[in-house]
Backbone bond lengths (Angstrom), bond angles and torsions (degrees), N, CA, C in turn:
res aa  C-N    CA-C-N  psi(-1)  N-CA   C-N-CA  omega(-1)  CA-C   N-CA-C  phi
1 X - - - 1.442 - - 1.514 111.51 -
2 X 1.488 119.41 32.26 1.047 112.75 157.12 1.806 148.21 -63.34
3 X 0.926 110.90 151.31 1.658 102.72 -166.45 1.597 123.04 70.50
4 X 1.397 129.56 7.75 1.195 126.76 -150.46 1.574 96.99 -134.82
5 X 1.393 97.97 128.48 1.966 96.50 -175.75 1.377 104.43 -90.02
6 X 1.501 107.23 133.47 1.484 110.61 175.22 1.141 125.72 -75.63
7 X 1.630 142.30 9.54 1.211 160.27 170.10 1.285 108.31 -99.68
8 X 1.227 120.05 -68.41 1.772 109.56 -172.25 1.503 113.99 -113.03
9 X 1.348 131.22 -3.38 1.243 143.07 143.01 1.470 101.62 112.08
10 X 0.935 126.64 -0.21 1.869 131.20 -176.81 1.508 104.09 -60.73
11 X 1.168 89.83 141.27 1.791 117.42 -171.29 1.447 99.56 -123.25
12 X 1.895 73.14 176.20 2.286 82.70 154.44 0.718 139.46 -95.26
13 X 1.585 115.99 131.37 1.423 118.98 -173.81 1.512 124.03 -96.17
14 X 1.578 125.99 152.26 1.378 117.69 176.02 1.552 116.62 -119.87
15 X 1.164 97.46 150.87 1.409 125.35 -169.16 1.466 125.17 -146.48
16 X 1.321 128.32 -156.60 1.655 137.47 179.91 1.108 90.76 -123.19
17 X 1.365 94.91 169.93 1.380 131.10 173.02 2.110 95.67 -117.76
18 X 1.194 128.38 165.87 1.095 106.93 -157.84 1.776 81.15 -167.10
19 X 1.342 99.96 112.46 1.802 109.57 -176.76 1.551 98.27 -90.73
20 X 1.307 105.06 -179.41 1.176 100.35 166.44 1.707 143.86 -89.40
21 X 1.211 96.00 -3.82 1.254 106.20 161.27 1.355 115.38 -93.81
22 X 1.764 120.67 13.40 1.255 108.36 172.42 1.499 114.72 107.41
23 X 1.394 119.15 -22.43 1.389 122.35 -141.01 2.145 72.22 -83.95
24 X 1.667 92.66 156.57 1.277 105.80 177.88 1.547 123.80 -112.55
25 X 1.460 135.36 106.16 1.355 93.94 174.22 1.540 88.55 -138.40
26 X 1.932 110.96 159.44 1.498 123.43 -160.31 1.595 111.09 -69.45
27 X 1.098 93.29 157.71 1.689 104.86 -163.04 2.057 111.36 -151.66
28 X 1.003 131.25 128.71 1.445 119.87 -178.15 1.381 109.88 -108.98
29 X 1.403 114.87 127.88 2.019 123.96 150.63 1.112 124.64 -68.78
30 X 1.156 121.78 91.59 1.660 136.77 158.83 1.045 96.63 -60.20
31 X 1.681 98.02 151.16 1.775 112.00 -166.39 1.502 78.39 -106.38
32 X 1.427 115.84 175.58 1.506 143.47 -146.11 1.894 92.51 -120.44
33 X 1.774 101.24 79.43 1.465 109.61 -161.96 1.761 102.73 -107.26
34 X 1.335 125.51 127.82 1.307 134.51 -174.39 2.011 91.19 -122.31
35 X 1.384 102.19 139.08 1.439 120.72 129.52 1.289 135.42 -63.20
36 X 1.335 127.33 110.73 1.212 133.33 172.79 1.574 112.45 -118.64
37 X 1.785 107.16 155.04 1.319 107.72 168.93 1.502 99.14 -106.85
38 X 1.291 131.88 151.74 1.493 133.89 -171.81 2.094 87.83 -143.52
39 X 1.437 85.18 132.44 1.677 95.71 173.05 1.444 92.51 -101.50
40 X 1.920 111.85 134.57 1.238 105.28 161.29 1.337 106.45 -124.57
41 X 1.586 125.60 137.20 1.401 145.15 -153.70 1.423 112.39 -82.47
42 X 1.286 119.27 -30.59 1.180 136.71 173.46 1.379 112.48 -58.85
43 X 1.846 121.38 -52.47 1.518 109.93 -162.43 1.603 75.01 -112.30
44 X 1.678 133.78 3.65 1.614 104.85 169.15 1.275 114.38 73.98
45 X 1.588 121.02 26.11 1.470 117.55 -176.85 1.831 102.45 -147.66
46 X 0.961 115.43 178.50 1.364 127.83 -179.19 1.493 105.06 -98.41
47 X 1.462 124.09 177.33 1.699 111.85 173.50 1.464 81.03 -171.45
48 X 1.799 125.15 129.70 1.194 115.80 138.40 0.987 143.88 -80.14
49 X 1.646 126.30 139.99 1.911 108.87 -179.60 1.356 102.69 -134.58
50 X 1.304 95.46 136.67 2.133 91.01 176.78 1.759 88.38 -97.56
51 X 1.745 92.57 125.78 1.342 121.13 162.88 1.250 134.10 -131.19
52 X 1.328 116.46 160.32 1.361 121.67 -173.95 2.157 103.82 -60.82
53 X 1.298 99.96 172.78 1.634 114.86 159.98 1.436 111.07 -47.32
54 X 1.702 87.21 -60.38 2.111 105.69 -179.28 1.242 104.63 -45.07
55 X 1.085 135.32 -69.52 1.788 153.28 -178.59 1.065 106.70 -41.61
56 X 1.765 130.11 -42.88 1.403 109.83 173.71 1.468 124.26 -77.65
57 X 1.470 101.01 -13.67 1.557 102.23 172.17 1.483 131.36 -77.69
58 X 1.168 90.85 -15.57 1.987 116.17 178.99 1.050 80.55 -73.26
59 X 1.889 130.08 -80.35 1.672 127.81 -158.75 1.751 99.38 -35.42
60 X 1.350 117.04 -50.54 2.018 105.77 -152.97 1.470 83.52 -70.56
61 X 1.329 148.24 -54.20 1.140 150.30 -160.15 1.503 107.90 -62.53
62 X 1.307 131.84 -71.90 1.537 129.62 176.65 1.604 136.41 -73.75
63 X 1.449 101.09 -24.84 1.518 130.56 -160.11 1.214 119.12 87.61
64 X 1.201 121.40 -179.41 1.496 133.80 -155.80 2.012 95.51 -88.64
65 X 1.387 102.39 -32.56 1.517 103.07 -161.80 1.874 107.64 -89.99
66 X 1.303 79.65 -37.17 2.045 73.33 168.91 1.300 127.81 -81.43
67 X 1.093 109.65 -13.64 1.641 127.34 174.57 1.452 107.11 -74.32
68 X 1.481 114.57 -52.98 1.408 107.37 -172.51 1.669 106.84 -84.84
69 X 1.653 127.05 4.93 0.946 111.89 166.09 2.059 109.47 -92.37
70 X 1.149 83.04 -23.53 1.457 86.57 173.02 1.382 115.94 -62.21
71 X 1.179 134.62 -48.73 1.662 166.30 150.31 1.772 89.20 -0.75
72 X 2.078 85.69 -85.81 1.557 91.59 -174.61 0.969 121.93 -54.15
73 X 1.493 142.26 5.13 1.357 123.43 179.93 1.124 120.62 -121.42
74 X 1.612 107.50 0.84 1.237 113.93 157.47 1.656 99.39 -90.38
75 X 0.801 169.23 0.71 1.334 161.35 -106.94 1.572 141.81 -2.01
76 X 1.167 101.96 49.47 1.277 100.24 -171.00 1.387 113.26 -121.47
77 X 1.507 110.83 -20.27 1.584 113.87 165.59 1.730 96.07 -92.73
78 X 1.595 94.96 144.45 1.728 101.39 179.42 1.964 112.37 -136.87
């Protein structure tokens, strides 16, 4: 499960690189992925998740516990 945010599910993407004469050759966008520890109060334990930028802003906005139930049901937290 590398490269892959456990909150909103963004990966790497591929693309070009693009000179100026056009010439093309492949190149990948890594999403902007941090380790975090998040305490959740409910089960009283810590949990790490590597997430995107986006993902930590969902956590301050929803909390740590609706997010990761949201997560699992899309499938991307496991």
């Amino acid at each position: 499960m590398s490269r892959i945010c456990q909150i909103t599910g963004k990966a790497v993407m591929s693309g070009n690189n693009v000179s100026h004469s056009k010439r093309r050759t492949k190149r990948k966008f890594y999403p902007n992925l941090q380790t975090k520890k998040f305490y959740i109060p409910e089960e009283d334990k810590f949990i790490t998740l590597k997430i995107s930028a986006k993902g930590i802003r969902i956590i301050n906005k929803k909390g740590v516990a609706a997010t990761i139930k949201e997560a699992k049901a899309k499938g991307f937290y496991k």
